[in-house]
C-alpha positions in Angstrom: 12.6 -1.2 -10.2 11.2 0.6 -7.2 7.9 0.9 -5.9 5.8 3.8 -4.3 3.9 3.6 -0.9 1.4 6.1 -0.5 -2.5 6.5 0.9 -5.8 6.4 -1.1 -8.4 9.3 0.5 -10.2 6.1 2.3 -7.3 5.5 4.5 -6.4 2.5 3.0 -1.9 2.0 2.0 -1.7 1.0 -1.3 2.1 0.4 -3.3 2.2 0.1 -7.1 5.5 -0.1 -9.5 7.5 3.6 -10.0 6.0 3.6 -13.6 2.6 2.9 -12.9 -0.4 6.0 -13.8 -3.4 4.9 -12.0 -4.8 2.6 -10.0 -8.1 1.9 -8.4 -8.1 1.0 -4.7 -10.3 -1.6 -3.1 -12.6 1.2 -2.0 -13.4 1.8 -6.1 -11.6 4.7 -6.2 -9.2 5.2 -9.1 -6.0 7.1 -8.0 -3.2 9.1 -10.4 0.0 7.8 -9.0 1.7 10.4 -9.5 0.4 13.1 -8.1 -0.4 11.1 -4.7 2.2 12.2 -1.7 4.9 9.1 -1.9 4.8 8.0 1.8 8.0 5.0 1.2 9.9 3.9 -1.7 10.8 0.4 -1.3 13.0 -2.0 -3.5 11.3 -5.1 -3.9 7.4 -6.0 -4.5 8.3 -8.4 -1.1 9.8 -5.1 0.7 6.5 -3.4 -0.4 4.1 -5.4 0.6 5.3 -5.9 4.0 5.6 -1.6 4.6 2.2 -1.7 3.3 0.9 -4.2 5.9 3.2 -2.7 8.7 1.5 0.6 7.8 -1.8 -0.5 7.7 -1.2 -2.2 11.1 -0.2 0.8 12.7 -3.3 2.6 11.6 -5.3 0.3 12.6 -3.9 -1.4 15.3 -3.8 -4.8 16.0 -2.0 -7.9 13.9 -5.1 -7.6 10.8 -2.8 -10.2 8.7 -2.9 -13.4 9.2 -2.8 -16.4 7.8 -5.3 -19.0 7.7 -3.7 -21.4 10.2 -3.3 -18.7 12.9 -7.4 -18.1 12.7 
């Protein structure tokens, strides 16, 4: 199963599976999956989550993940 990468209109990367309709971003915003521009297709929910994060921290800069024992 693949998953799609794309942006909500708040800026934020979001990724859900290839068969998914909607879904609602942190923001409160609900998206239709499908008629969002696909930004990455990756393989894995792993793969995913790490584009999604490598995106994000080339928006906005920075290392913004972390985990709690590198606070």
């Amino acid at each position: 199963m693949s998953y799609l990468i794309y942006r909500c209109d708040c800026g934020r990367v979001l990724y859900s599976k290839e068969d998914t309709k909607t879904k609602r971003c942190t923001c409160g915003k609900t998206l239709n999956v499908r008629k969002r521009r696909i930004l990455k297709i990756a393989d894995s929910a792993d793969a995913a989550t790490q584009a999604v994060q490598d995106m994000q921290e080339e928006i906005y800069g920075g290392s913004i993940f972390r985990t709690a024992d590198q606070l």
